[in-house]
C-alpha positions as CSV (number, residue, x, y, z in Angstrom):
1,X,-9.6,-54.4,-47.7
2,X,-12.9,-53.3,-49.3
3,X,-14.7,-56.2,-47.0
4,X,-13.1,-55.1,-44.2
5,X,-13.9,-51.6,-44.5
6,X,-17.6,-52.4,-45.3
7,X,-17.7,-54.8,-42.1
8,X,-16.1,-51.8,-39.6
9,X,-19.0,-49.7,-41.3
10,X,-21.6,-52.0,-40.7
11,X,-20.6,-52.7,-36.9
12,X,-20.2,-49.1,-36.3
13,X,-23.9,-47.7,-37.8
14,X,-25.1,-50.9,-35.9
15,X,-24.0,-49.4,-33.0
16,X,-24.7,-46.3,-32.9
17,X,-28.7,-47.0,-34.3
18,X,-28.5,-49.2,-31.0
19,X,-27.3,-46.6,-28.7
20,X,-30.7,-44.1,-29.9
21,X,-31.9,-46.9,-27.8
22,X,-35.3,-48.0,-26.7
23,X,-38.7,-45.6,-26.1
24,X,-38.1,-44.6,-21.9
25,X,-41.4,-43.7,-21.5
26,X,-44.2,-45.5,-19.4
27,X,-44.6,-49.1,-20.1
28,X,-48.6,-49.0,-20.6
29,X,-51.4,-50.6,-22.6
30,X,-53.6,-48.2,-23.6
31,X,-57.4,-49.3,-25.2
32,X,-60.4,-47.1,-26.1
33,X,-63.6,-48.8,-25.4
34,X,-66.7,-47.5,-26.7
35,X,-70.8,-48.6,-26.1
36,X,-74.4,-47.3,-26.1
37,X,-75.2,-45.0,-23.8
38,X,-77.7,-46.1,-21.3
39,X,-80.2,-43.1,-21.2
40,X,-80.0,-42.9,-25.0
41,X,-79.9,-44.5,-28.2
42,X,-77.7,-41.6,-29.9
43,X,-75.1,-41.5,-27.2
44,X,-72.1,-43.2,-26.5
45,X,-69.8,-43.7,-24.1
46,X,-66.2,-43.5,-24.4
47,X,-63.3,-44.7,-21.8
48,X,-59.7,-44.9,-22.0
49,X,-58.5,-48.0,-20.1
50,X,-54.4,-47.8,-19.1
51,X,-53.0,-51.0,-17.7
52,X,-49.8,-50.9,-16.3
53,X,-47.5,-53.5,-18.2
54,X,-44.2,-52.4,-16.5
55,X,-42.1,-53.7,-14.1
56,X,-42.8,-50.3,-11.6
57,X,-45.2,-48.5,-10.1
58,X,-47.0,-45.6,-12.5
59,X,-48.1,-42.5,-11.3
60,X,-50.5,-41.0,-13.8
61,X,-50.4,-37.6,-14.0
62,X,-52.4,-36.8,-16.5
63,X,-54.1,-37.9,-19.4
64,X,-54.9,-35.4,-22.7
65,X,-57.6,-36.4,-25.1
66,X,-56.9,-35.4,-28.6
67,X,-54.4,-32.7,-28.0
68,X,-56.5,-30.9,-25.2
69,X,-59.9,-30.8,-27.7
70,X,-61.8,-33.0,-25.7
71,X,-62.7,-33.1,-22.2
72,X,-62.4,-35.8,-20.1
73,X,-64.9,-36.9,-17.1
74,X,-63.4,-37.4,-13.6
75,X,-60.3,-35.7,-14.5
76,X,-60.0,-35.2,-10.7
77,X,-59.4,-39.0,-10.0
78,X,-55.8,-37.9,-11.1
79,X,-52.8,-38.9,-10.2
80,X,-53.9,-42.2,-10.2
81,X,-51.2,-45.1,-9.2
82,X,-50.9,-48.2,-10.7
83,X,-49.0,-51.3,-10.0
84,X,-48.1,-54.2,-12.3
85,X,-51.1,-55.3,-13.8
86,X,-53.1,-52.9,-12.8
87,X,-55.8,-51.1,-14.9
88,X,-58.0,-47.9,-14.4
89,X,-60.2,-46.0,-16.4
90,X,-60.9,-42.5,-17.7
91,X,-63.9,-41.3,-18.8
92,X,-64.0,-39.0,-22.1
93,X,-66.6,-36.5,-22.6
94,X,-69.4,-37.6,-24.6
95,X,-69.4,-36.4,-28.2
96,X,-65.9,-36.9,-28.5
97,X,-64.4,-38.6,-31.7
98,X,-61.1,-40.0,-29.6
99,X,-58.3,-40.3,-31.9
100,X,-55.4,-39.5,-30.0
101,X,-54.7,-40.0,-26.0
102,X,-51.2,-38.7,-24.6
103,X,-50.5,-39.9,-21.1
104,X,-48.5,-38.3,-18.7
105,X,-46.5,-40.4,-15.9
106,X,-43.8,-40.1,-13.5
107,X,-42.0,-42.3,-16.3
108,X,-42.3,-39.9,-18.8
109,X,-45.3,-39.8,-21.5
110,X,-47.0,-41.8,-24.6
111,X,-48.7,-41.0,-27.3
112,X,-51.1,-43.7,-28.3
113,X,-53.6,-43.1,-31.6
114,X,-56.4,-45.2,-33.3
């Protein structure tokens, strides 16, 4: 009785960890890539590459650099759409430490740190 009991337990929190179900936002790949600058040996350059790693089209809507602390160059090239596979870039100001990129969709958003 006490088996069975422990087994109806089981199934049930099994269950119902399941049904909190899977992340529904964006399906995305998200890298920071960093290099010299160009112009000068003390600046860099910082840009936030999102692939699209879904099976739909993504409309980026936005995309916030460390909570709104850091601005981002080109911000205008938004919404930007990508298809499967597809990957675009964003620009972040220089002088900005990124740690922390949330992009917005019309999937929903991510948060993605490093």
């Amino acid at each position: 009785m006490k088996r069975l009991i422990f087994i109806t337990l089981t199934l049930l929190t099994l269950a119902i960890l399941s049904a909190c179900g899977s992340p529904t936002g964006p399906s995305l790949d998200v890298e920071q890539v960093t290099k010299p600058h160009p112009l000068s040996n003390y600046a860099r350059i910082t840009r936030v590459h999102i692939t699209n790693t879904g099976e739909d089209t993504v409309t980026v809507k936005e995309v916030i650099a460390n909570r709104g602390n850091c601005d981002l160059t080109f911000q205008d090239e938004l919404p930007m759409e990508l298809d499967f596979g597809e990957k675009d870039s964003v620009l972040v100001d220089t002088g900005c430490n990124l740690v922390e990129v949330e992009v917005i969709t019309d999937q929903g958003s991510a948060i993605y740190t490093w």
